[in-house]
N, C-alpha and C positions, 0 to 999 in steps of 0.2 A: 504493500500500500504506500510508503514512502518514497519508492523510486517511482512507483505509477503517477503519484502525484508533481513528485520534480516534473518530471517527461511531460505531463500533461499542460503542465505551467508553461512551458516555454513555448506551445504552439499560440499559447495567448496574450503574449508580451509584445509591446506594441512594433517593436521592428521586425519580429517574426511577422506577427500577422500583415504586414505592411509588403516584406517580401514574399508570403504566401500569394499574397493577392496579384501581384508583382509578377510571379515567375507563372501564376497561372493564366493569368492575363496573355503572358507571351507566348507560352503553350498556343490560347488559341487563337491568336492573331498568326504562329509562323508555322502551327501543325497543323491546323483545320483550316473550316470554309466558317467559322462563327466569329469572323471579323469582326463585328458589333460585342459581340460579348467580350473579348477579349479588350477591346478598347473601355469599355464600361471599367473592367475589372483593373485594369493598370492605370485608369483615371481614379478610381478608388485608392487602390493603394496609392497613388502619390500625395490625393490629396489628405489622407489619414497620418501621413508621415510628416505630410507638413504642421498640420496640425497637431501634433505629439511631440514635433521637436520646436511649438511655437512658446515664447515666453509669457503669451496672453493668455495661453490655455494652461501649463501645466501648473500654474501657481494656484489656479482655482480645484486643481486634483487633490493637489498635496497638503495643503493651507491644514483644509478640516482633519485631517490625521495628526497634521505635527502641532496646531494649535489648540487640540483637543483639550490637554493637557496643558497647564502650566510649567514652565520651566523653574526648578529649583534655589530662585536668585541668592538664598542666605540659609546655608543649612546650617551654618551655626548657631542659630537662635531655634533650632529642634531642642523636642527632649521627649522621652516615651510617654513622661506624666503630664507635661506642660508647666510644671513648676520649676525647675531649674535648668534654664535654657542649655542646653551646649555638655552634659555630665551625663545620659543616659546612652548606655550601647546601642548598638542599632546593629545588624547583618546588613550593608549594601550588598546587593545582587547585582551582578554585570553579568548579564546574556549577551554569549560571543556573537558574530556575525558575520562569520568566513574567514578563512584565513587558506594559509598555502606552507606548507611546513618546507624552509629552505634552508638546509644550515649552513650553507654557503652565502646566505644574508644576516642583520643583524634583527634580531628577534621583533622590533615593532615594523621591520619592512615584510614581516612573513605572513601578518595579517590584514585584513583589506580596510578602508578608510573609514568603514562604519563603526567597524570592533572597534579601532583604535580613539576615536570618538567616546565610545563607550567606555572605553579601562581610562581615560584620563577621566573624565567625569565621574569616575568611580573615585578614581585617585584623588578628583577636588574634592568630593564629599567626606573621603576618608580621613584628610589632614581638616579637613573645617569643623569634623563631628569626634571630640575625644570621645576613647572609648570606643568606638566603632572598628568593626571588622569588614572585610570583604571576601566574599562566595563568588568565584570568576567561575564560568558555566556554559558548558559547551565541551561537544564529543567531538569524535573525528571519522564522523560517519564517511566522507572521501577522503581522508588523511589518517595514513597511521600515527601522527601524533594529534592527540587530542585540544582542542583550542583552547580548557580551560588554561594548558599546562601553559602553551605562548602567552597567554595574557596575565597570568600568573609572573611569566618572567620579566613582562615589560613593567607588573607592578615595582616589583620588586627592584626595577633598576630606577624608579621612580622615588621610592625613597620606602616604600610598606615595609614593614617589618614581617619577617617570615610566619611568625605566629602570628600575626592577624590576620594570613592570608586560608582560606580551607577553598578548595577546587571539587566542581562537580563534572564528570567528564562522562558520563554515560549516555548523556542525552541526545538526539539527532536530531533533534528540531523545537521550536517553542513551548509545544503541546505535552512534549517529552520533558524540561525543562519546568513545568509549572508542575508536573507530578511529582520528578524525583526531589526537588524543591519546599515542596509542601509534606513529604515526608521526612526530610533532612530537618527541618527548620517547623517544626509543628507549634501555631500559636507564638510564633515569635513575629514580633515587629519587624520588615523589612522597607530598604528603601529599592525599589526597581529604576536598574540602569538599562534603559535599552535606545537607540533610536527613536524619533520623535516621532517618525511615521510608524514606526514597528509598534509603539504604546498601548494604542486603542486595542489592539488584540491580543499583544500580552496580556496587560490588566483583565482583560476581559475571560482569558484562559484560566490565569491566577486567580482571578474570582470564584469561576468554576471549582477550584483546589480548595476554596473555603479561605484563599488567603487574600486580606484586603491590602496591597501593598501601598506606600508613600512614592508614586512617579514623580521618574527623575528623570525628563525624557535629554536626551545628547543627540550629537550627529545631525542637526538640521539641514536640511536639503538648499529651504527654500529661508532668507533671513530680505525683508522688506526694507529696499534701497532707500535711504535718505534722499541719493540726489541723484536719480536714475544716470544712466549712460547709454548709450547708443546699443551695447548688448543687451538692454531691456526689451528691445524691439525689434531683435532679429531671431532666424530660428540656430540654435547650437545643440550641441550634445549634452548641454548641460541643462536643458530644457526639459531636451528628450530622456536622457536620467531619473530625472524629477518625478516625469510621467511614468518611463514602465517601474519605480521604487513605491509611487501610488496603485498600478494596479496591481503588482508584485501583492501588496497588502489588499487592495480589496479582492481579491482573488482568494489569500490566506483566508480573511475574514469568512467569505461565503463558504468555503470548505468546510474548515472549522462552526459554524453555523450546521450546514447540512449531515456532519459526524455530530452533532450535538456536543461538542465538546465549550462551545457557548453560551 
């Protein structure tokens, strides 16, 4: 069920389906007589590609995911009781999110911009909140080393202390993650480090687990120009990004809905 779901994903990300439509479109314009359809279908996909890599579109995709939540501005004035600010433990939770185990790099180039996003916000929460520990989480379901262990290492050259750090590594995906999680850490207060766009369906998984966490979303896609620039109004890849990392999630979202794991 895990890899049928990867596989299934990717026929529906916006640059696949954009060359699906693309290369069937040419099929029938250079191997049949359904000229018409063929043109219909590669006028489609170009103009779906325009539109997914425009900056007028993808920011109204993403917005509602990564604005969902609030972002963490002073986690120093937490506390588990709310009477003294800044002196109650807490478990941060850092859910990995992909990496590439190279050991011919140096450990924060092994994993990909999102994770790294995540372990440093873990890491500001960790030095803001005395007392506080962090749980870095994540298996190595395509890598035989497991991702909690790389972001484990980048804690720790970060400045963590070895004993504050405890690693969850059997997990292959979010779903996996909020179970083994909520067994690990039964009724304990956490704070959830994940992606801003990823949030909405964590939280929402961890719910299901019976665990109500503190989001701490990182990793923003999309942060609203003060004083636009000419790349506000062109299309880029970083547009296009934005868009397939939104329906990347609502995709997860409806899966996870129709497993009732929601």
């Amino acid at each position: 069920m895990f890899l049928l779901k990867k596989m299934m994903a990717q026929f529906f990300y916006p640059v696949s389906l954009s060359l699906e439509l693309l290369v069937l479109g040419l099929f029938f314009l250079w191997a049949t007589r359904r000229v018409r359809l063929g043109k219909v279908l590669v006028s489609l996909g170009t103009v779906l590609l325009l539109l997914w890599s425009s900056p007028l579109i993808s920011p109204h995709l993403l917005t509602p995911l990564e604005r969902h939540y609030p972002a963490l501005l002073h986690p120093e004035a937490l506390s588990r009781d709310g009477q003294n600010p800044g002196t109650s433990p807490f478990w941060i939770v850092v859910l990995g999110g992909g990496h590439t185990s190279d050991p011919q790099l140096p450990v924060n180039s092994q994993i990909n911009q999102a994770a790294l996003g995540r372990v440093v916000e873990g890491v500001r929460l960790y030095r803001a909140i005395p007392g506080s520990k962090l749980l870095m989480s994540g298996g190595g379901a395509f890598d035989p080393v497991p991702e909690a262990r790389v972001m484990a290492e980048i804690a720790l050259s970060l400045g963590v202390k070895s004993q504050d750090l405890r690693l969850e590594d059997a997990s292959r995906d979010t779903a996996d993650q909020a179970a083994v999680i909520a067994a690990m850490l039964p009724g304990q207060p956490i704070i959830l480090v994940t992606s801003a766009a990823h949030m909405p369906r964590a939280m929402a998984l961890f719910a299901k687990r019976g665990m109500h966490p503190l989001p701490a979303p990182a990793d923003y896609l999309y942060r609203v120009p003060q004083r636009p620039g000419l790349g506000d109004y062109f299309p880029g890849v970083g547009s296009l990004r934005r868009t397939e990392t939104a329906v990347h999630e609502y995709l997860g979202l409806a899966w996870a809905w129709l497993r009732g794991l929601i």
